[in-house]
N, C-alpha and C positions, 0 to 999 in steps of 0.2 A: 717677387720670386720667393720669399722667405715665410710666406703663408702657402706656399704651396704644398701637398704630398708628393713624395719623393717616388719617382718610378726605376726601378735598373732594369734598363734593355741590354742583354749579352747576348754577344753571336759566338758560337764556337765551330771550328773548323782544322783542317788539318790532321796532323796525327791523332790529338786527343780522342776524336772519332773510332781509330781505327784501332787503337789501344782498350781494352775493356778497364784494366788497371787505372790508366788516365781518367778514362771517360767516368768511372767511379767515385775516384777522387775528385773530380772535378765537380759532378750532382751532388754529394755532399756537400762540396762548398756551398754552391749554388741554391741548394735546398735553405740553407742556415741564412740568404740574404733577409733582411728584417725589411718591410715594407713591403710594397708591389713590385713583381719579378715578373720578365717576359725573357722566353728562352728562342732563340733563332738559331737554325743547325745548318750546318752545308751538310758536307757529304760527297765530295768531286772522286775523292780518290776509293771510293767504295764501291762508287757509281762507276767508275774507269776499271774496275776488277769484276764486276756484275758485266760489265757490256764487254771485254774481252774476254770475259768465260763464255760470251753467244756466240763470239766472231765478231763482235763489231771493234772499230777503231775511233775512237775518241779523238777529236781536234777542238783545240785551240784557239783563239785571235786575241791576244792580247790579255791572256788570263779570263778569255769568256768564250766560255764551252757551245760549239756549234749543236746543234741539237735538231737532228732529223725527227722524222715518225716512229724510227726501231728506237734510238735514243730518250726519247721522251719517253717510254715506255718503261725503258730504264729506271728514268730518272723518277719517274711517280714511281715504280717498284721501291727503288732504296732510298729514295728521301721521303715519300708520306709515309711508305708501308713499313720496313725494317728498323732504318735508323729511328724514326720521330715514333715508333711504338715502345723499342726498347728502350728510348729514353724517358719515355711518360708511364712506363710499367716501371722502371729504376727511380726515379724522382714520386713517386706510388709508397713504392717503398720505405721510400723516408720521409715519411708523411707529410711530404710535399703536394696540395692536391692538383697535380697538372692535365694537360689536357691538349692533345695533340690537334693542330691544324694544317691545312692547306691555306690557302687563299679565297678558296674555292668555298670553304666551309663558312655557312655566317655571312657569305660575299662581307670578307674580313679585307681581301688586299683584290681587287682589280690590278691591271694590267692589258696592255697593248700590244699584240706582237710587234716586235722590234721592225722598223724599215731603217734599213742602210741604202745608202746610194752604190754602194762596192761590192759588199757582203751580203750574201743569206745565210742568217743567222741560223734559219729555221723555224722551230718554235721555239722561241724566246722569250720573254716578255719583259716590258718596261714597266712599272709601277705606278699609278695613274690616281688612285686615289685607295686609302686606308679608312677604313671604318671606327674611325676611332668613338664612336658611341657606343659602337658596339663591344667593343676590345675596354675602354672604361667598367661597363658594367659587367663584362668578366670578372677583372680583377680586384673589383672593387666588392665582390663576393666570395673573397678569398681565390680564384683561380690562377694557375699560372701558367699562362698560354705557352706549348711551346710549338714553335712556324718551321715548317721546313720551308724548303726552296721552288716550292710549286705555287704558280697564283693559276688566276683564271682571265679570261675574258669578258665575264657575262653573257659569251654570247655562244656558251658550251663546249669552248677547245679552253684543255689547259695548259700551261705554258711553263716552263723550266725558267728560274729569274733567281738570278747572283742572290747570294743567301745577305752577304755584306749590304747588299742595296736595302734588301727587306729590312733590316734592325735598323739602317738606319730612317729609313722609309717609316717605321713604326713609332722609333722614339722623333721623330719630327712633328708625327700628328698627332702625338699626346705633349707636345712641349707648351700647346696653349694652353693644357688645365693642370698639367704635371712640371714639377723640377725634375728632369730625366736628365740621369747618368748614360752611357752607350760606352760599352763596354765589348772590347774585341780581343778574344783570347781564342791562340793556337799554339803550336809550338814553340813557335820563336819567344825570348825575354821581350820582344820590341820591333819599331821599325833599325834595321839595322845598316850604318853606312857604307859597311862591307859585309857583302851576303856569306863569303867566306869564312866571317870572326863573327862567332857568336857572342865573344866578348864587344861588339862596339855596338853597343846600345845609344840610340839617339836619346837621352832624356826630355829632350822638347824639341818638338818641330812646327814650324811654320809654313807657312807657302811659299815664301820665299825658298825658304829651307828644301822646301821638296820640288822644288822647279829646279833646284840647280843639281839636285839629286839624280833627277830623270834624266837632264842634261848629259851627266856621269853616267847612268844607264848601272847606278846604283841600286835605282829603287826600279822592279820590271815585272815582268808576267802577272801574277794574281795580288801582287800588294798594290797596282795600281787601282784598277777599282776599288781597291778597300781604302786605300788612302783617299781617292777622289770623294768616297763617302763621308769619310768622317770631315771633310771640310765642308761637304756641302751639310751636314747635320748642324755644324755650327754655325753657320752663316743663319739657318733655318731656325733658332728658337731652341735645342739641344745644349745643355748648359755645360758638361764634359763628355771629353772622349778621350779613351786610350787604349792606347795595344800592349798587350803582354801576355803571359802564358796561362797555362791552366791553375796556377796556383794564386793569379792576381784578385782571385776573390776574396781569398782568406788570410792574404798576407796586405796589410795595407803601406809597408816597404819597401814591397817588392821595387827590382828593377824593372822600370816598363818607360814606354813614350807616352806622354802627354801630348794630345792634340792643341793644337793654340791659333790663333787668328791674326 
């Protein structure tokens, strides 16, 4: 691992999005990482103001957004088109050279539409395989890819897929040739054991830790899949992960949760 180049995969999400001030401050940081940088963005709560400005209503299952025909439509409007331009014309600007993707693009991220035995999801997609030869030789010409939350199928329907899955999806299939950091910053300092107190920062958690959490119905809606990611990134070859805010790039300090195994 010590011969290896260093990659930081970051997903951002949450308010910082919806804040230009945040999202600002944030690309700057973000821009100043030294090595290879991949940027992964959600976009839920912009998406949910786009699609109740048409009449639609946004649902739920678990922190994972159902997504019809009108919805998808959405969600490629404000995750490839709005949010992932204005971030790659900002990160542009500070002479960061980035470069906006889909899944779809490069057939960079395939994916599956989702089958439940319960649920229809809709278009959804599950993450199937990452192109990491090809996402290698991006960055390794100086580029810094940034993914919204849209992949594809290959087989020309595209699909709406958790943006948390993707980063981790991405830094997993570079952890054979890279030392990949995975890095999940939103609003919160951290995962917290009382959603209530922004002061109760977990400093380290485990599986144990977050099984007895869920149990509590401490940890719920959209930090579940994000939490389920970042252990399956380390079980997977991903060498850190942690959650914290939009300032944990350039404060190395900062209050944040350590992922651990």
């Amino acid at each position: 691992m010590k011969n290896k180049v260093v990659v930081t995969v970051v997903k951002i999400g949450g308010n910082i999005i919806d804040s230009p001030t945040e999202l600002r401050l944030f690309l700057t940081d973000f821009s100043k990482i030294e090595g290879y940088k991949i940027l992964v963005h959600g976009g839920g709560k912009s998406a949910t103001k786009m699609a109740e400005s048409v009449g639609l209503r946004p649902h739920l299952i678990d922190g994972r957004r159902i997504t019809d025909a009108p919805m998808l439509d959405v969600a490629v409007m404000t995750y490839a088109g709005a949010i992932n331009k204005n971030i790659v014309a900002q990160l542009q600007a500070l002479n960061c050279n980035a470069i906006g993707f889909s899944g779809a693009d490069g057939n960079l991220i395939q994916s599956e539409k989702r089958i439940h035995p319960t649920i229809d999801f809709g278009f959804v997609g599950d993450v199937k395989k990452v192109n990491a030869e090809l996402l290698q030789t991006l960055i390794s010409i100086g580029v810094s890819p940034v993914f919204c939350a849209i992949t594809h199928d290959n087989k020309g329907q595209l699909l709406n897929t958790n943006a948390d899955t993707i980063a981790s999806e991405i830094a997993i299939s570079l952890s054979a040739i890279f030392k990949v950091s995975l890095l999940y910053c939103f609003e919160k300092q951290g995962v917290l054991a009382n959603s209530e107190n922004e002061n109760s920062v977990i400093l380290q958690i485990n599986e144990e830790d977050y099984k007895e959490l869920l149990e509590k119905k401490a940890i719920h809606s959209g930090m579940i899949p994000k939490m389920d990611n970042c252990f399956y990134a380390l079980k997977n070859g991903v060498e850190k992960v942690i959650i914290g805010n939009s300032t944990l790039l350039s404060d190395k300090d900062l209050i944040s949760t350590k992922i651990k195994l």
